[in-house]
N, C-alpha and C positions, 0 to 999 in steps of 0.2 A: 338437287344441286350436286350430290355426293356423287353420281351417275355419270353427270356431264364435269365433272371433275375425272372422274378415272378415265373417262371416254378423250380427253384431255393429254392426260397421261399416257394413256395407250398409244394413241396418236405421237405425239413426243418420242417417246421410244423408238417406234416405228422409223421416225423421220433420221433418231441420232444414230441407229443399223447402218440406213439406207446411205447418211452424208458421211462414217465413217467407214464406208467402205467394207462393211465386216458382210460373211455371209452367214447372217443369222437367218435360220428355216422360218418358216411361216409359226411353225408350235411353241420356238425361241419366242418372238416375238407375242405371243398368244400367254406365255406366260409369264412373262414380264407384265403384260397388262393384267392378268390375274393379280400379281403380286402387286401390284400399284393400287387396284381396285381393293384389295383387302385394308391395305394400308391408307389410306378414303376413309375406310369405310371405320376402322378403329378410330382415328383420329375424332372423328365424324361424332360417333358416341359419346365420346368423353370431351363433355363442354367446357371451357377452361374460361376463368373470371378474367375481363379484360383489365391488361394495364391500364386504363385510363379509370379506372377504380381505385387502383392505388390499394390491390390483393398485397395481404403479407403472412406469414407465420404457415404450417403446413395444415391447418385446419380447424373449422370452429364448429363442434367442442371438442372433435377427434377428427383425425386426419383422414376418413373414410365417409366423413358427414353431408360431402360435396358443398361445404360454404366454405368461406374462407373473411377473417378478421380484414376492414380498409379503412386505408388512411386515409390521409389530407389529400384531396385532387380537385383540380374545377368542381367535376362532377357529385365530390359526395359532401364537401364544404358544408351544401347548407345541411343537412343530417347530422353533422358531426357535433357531439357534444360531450363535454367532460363528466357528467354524470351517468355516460351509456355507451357500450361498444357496439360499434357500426360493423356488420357483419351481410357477404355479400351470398347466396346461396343457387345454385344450377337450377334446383327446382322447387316450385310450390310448394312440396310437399315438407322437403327439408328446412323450408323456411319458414313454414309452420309450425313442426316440430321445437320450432330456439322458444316459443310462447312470447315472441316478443311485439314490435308494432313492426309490420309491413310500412315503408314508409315511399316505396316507389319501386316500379321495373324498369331495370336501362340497361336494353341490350339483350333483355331475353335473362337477365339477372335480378332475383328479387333482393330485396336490402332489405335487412330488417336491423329497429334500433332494439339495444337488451340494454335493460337499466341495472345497472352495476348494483340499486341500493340507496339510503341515503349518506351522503357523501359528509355532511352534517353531522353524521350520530355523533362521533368523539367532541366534540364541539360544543353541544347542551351541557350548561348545568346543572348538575346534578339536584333529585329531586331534592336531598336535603339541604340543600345551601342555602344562606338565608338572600333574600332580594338584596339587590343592589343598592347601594344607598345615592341617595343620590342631593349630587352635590351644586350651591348657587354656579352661576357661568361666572367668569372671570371678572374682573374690572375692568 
C-alpha cells in the first residue's frame, strides 16, 4: 500500500508541473517522487494510536514505549475501569511488556488493562480495631 501511495504521489506531482505550466525536466520530477516516496515510507513505519481511542499523555511508561494511556470513547467504554489504566500499544511486543491483561486488538492496536492496585487499601480497618458494635434497627 506504501508503494501505490508514493506511485500516487509521483503521479500528482507529475500532473501539478505539467497543469502549472513550469518546465520541470524529467530528473525534477523523478525526484520529487523520490522525496514523496521517502516521506510514505517514514510515515508508514511509525504507527500512530487512532483518535477514536481517545490516545492521551506522551507515553505509557515512557514516551519511547510505543503505547500510549486512552480515554473514554465508544470504542474503549467497555475496558475502562476505575481500578485500572487502559493503555493502547503499536505492537505485541510492547504490550506485553506493561504485564498487564490483553483485553482486545482494534485497528491493529493492542489495549491492555494495568491494575492500578487495590483502590480499597486506605479504607480497611485496621487490624487492631475492635469490631463494630452493633446496634438494634430503629423503631
Amino acid at each position: 500500500m506504501t508503494r501505490r501511495f508514493a506511485q500516487l504521489l509521483a503521479t500528482a506531482a507529475t500532473f501539478a508541473t505539467a497543469v502549472a505550466g513550469c518546465s520541470a525536466t524529467s530528473s525534477e520530477v523523478a525526484t520529487s517522487s523520490t522525496s514523496a516516496t521517502s516521506a510514505a515510507t517514514s510515515t508508514a513505519a511509525e504507527p500512530t494510536i487512532p483518535v477514536m481511542l481517545a490516545p492521551f499523555g506522551p507515553g505509557y511508561p515512557n514516551e519511547d514505549s510505543g503505547c500510549r494511556r486512552l480515554g473514554e470513547s465508544p470504542q474503549t467504554s467497555q475496558w475502562l475501569d476505575d481500578s485500572a489504566i487502559l493503555v493502547g500499544c503499536t505492537t505485541d511486543a510492547a504490550a506485553r511488556a506493561l504485564h498487564g491483561t490483553i483485553v482486545a486488538v482494534v485497528g491493529g492496536i493492542t489495549i491492555v488493562s494495568i491494575p492500578m492496585g487495590d483502590a480499597n487499601a486506605d479504607m480497611r480497618p485496621e487490624a487492631s480495631s475492635t469490631t463494630p458494635q452493633h446496634r438494634p434497627p430503629p423503631p
